[in-house]
C-alpha positions as CSV (number, residue, x, y, z in Angstrom):
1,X,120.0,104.5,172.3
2,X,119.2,105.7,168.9
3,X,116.3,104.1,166.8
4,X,116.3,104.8,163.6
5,X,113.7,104.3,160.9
6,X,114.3,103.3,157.7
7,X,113.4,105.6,154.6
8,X,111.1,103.3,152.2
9,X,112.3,101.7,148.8
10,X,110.4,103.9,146.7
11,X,108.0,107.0,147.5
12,X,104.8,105.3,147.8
13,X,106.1,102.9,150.5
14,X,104.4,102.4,153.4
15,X,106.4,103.5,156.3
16,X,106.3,101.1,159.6
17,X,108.1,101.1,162.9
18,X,108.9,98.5,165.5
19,X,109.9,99.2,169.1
20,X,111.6,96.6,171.2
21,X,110.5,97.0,175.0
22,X,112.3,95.4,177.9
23,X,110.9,94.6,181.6
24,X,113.8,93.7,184.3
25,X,112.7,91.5,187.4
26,X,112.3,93.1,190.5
27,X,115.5,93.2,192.7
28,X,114.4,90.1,195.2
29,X,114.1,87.6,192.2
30,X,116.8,84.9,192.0
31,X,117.6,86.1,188.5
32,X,117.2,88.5,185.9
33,X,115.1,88.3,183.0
34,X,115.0,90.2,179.8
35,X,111.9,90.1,177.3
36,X,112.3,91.5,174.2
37,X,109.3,91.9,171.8
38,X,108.2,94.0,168.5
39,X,105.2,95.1,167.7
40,X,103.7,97.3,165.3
41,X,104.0,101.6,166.9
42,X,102.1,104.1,167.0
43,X,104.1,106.9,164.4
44,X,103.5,109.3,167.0
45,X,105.0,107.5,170.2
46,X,107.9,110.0,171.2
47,X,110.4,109.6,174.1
48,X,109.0,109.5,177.9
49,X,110.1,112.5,179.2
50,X,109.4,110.2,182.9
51,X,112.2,107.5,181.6
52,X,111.1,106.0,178.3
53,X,113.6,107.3,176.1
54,X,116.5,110.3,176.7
55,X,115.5,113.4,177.1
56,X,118.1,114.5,174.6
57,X,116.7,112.9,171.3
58,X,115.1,115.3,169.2
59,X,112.3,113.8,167.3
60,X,111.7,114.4,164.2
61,X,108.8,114.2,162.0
62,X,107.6,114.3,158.5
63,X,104.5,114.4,156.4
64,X,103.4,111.2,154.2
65,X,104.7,112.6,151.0
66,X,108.3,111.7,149.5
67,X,110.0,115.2,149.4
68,X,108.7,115.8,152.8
69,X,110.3,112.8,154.4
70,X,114.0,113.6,152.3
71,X,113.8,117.1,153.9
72,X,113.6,115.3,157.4
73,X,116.2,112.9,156.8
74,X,118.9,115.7,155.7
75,X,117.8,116.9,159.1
76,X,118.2,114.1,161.0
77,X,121.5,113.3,159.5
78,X,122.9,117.0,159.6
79,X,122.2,116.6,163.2
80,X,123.6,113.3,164.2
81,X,126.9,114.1,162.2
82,X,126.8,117.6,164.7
83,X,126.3,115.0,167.7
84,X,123.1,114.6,168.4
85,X,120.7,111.7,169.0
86,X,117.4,111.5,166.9
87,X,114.3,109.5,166.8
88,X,113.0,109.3,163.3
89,X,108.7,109.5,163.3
90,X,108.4,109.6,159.5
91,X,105.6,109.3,157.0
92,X,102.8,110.8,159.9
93,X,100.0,112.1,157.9
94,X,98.5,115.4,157.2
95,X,98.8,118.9,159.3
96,X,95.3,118.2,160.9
97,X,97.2,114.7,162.4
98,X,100.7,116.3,163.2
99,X,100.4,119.7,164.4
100,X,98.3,118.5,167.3
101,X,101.3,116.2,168.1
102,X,103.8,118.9,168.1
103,X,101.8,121.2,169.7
104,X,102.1,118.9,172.7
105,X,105.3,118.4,172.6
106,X,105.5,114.7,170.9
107,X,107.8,116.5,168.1
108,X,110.6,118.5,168.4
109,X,111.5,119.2,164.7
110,X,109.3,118.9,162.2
111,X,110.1,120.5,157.8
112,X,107.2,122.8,156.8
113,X,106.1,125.3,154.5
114,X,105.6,129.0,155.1
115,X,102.4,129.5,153.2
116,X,100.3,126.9,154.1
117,X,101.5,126.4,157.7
118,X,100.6,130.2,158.4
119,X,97.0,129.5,156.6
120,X,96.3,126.5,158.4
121,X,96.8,128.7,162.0
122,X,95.5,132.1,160.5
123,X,92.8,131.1,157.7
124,X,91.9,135.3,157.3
125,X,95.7,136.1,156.6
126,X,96.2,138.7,153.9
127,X,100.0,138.1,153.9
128,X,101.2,136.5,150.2
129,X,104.7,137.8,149.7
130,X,107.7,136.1,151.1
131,X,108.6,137.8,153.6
132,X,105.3,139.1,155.2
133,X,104.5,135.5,155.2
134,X,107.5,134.4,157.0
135,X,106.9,137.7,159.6
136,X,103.5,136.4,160.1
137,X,104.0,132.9,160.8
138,X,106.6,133.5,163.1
139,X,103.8,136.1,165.0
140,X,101.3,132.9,164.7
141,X,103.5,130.1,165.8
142,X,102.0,129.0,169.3
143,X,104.4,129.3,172.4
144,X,107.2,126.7,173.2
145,X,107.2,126.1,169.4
146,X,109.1,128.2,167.0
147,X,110.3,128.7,162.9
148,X,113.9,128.6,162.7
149,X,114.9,130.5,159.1
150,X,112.9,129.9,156.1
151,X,115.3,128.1,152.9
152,X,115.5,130.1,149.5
153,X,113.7,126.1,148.5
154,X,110.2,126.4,147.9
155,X,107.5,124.0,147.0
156,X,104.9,126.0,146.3
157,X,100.8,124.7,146.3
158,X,99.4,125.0,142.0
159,X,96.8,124.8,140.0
160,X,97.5,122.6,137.6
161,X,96.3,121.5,134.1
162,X,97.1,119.4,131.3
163,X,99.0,120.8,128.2
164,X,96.1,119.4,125.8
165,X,93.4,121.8,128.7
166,X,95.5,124.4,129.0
167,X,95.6,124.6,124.9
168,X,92.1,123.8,124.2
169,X,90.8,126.6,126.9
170,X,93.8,129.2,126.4
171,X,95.2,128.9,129.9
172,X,97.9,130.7,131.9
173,X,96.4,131.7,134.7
174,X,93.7,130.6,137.3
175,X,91.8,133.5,136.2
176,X,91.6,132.2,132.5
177,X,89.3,129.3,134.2
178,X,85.9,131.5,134.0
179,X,86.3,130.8,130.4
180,X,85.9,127.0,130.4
181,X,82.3,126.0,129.5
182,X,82.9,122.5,130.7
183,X,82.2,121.2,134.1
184,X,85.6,121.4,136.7
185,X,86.7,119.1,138.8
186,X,89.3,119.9,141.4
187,X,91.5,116.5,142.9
188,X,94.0,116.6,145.6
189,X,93.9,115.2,149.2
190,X,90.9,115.4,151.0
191,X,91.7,118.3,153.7
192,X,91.9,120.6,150.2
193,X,88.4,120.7,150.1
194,X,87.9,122.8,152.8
195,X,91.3,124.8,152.7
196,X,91.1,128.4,151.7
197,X,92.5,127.4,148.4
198,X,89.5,124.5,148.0
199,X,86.3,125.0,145.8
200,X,85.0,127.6,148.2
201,X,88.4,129.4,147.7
202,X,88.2,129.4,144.1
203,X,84.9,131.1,144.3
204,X,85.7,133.5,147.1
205,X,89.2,134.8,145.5
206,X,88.5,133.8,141.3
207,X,84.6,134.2,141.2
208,X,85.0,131.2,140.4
209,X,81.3,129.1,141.2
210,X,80.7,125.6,141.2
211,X,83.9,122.9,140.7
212,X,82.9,119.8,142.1
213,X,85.9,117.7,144.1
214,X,87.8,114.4,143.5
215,X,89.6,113.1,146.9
216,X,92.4,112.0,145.3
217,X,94.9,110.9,148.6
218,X,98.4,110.5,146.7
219,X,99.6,114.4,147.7
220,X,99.7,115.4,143.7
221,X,101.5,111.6,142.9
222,X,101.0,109.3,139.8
223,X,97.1,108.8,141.3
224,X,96.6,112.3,140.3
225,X,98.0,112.7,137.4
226,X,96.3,109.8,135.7
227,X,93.2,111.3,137.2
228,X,94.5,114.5,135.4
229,X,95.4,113.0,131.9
230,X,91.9,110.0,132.0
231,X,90.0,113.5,131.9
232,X,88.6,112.5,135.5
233,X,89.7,115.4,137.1
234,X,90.7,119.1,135.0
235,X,92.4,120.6,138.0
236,X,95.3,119.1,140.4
237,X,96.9,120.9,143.9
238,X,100.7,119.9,142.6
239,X,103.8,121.3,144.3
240,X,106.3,123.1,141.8
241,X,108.6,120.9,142.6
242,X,107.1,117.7,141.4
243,X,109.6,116.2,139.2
244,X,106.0,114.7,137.5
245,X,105.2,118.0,136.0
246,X,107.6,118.4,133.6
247,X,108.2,114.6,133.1
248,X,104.0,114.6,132.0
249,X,104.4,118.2,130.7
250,X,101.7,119.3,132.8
251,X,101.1,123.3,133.2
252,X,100.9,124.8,136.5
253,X,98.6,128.1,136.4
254,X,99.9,131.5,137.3
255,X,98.0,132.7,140.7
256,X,97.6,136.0,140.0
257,X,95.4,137.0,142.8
258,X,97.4,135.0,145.5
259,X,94.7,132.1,146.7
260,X,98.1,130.2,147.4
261,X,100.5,132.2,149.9
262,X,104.3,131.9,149.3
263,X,106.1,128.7,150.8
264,X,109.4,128.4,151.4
265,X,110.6,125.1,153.1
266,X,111.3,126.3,157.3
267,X,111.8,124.4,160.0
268,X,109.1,124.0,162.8
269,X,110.9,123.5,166.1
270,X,110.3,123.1,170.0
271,X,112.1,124.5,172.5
272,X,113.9,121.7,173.1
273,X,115.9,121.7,169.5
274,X,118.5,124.0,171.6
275,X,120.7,126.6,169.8
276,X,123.4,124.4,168.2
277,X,120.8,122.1,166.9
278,X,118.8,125.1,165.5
279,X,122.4,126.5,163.9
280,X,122.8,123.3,162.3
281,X,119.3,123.2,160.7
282,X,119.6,126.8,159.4
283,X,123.0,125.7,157.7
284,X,121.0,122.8,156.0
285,X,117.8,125.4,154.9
286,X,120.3,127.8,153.9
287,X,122.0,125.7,151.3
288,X,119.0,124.0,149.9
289,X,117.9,126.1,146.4
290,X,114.5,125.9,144.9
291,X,116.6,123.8,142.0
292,X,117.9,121.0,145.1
293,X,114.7,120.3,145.7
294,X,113.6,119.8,142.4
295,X,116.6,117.5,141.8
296,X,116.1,115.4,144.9
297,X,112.8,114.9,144.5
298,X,113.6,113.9,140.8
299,X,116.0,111.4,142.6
300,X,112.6,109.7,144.3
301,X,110.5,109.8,141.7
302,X,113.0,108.6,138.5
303,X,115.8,106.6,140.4
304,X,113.3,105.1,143.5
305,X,116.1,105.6,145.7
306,X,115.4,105.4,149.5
307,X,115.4,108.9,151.5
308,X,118.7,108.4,153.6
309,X,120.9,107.5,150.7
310,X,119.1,111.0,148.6
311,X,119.5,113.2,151.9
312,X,123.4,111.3,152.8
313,X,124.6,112.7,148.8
314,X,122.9,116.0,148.7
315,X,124.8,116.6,152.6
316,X,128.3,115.6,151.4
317,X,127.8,117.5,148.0
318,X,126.7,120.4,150.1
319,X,129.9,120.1,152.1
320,X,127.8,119.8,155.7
321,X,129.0,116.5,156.6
């Protein structure tokens, strides 16, 4: 039996899940007697492959942040519509939370992004382009996973400013920092602090010494900005395809010297997303533009509409359902 999740109302809603569980009385009773109860689950419960759900569902993930979770639905939804079954395990956390869990095999299909995925399993990388990235991951992915083809969609990891900074300093480019003789302050979730493009990273690839760190835990959301525009923080790890940085005409700074790798949006799968399911999913990257993404993202932020009705348009406009 299918369980599906509901997408939230609006993109800072708290996702929750509720799993009915049954217990039949042994054959020798008089009578048979069903108890049904809810109670608050675990995100990162998946099917018993020993009997507690089919072994056909393909779960499916996604990261706590908005344009994460729409990318998930428009799988889920490509995939029912092709016949199969899903379990919907949105709104999980952070790669140091997930990847563990589909690395055991709790999730089968999971959206990602090229650039930082292959960072997070190979911090001393030197692949930045597109496609050495792409080659690379698929070299780094651990066995009985796999990356089914990378979308022409990015959301690409930035350093990103104010207008007002940007203007004041004379800012384009992350190397255009070693000018500012104020202190820097660098917000963005926690993890960042220690990513290869953290404080260390700045200093290792810019020569650029000493910015301090905000943990700001809204993934580059109106938390951040306000941080950005109160003068809290002078530097924010946005995606490029935050509808919030043109809406607060924000400027993202050109990475010249490649601290953030190139990230396409690609699939993360296990072995048991079978080749139909995988033919399905590349249909769906391969359709979804850079531009898309922007646009349903846009569609969270401005309209607050919920995932599955973003991800059920974008499929029939798409012509995949």
């Amino acid at each position: 039996m299918l369980r599906r999740t509901p997408a939230p109302p609006a993109p800072s809603a708290p996702a929750s899940r509720l799993r009915a569980g049954a217990l039949a009385a042994g054959a020798l009773a008089l009578s048979a007697a069903l108890l049904a109860g809810c109670s608050s689950a675990d995100p990162l419960d998946a099917p018993d492959a020993s009997g507690g759900g089919s072994t056909d569902t393909i779960v499916i993930g996604s990261q706590d942040y908005y344009s994460n979770e729409i990318i998930a639905e428009i799988y889920a939804q490509a995939l029912e519509a092709g016949g199969y079954e899903v379990d919907r395990q949105f709104r999980i956390g952070q790669r140091e939370v997930y990847l563990p869990e589909i690395e055991a095999g709790s999730i089968d299909l999971f959206p990602e992004y090229s650039g930082n995925l292959l960072q997070f399993w190979d911090p001393e990388t030197e692949a930045r382009l597109s496609d050495d990235v792409y080659a690379e991951l698929q070299d780094a992915t651990p066995e009985g996973l796999r990356v089914l083809e990378q979308s022409p969609a990015t959301d690409q990891d930035s350093y990103t400013v104010t207008r007002e900074f940007a203007e004041t300093w004379d800012l384009t480019s992350i190397d255009d920092l070693a000018e500012v003789e104020e202190p820097l302050t660098l917000g963005s979730n926690s993890e960042a602090e220690t990513r290869p493009y953290g404080p260390e990273g700045l200093a290792e690839v810019y020569g650029i010494e000493g910015v301090a760190f905000t943990p700001i835990e809204d993934g580059g959301g109106p938390l951040t900005v306000k941080a950005l525009r109160d003068g809290a923080i002078q530097l924010a790890i946005i995606y490029t395809a935050d509808p919030t940085v043109a809406e607060n005409d924000l400027v993202a700074l050109e990475d010249t010297r490649g601290i953030f790798l190139a990230s396409h949006v690609v699939p993360l799968a296990s072995d048991r997303v079978d080749e139909g399911a995988a033919e399905i999913i590349d249909e769906v990257s391969a359709a979804m533009s850079a531009e898309d993404l922007v646009a349903l993202n846009a569609r969270s932020v401005g309209e607050e509409l919920p995932a599955d009705r973003i991800a059920s348009d974008w499929l029939a406009e798409a012509g995949l359902v």
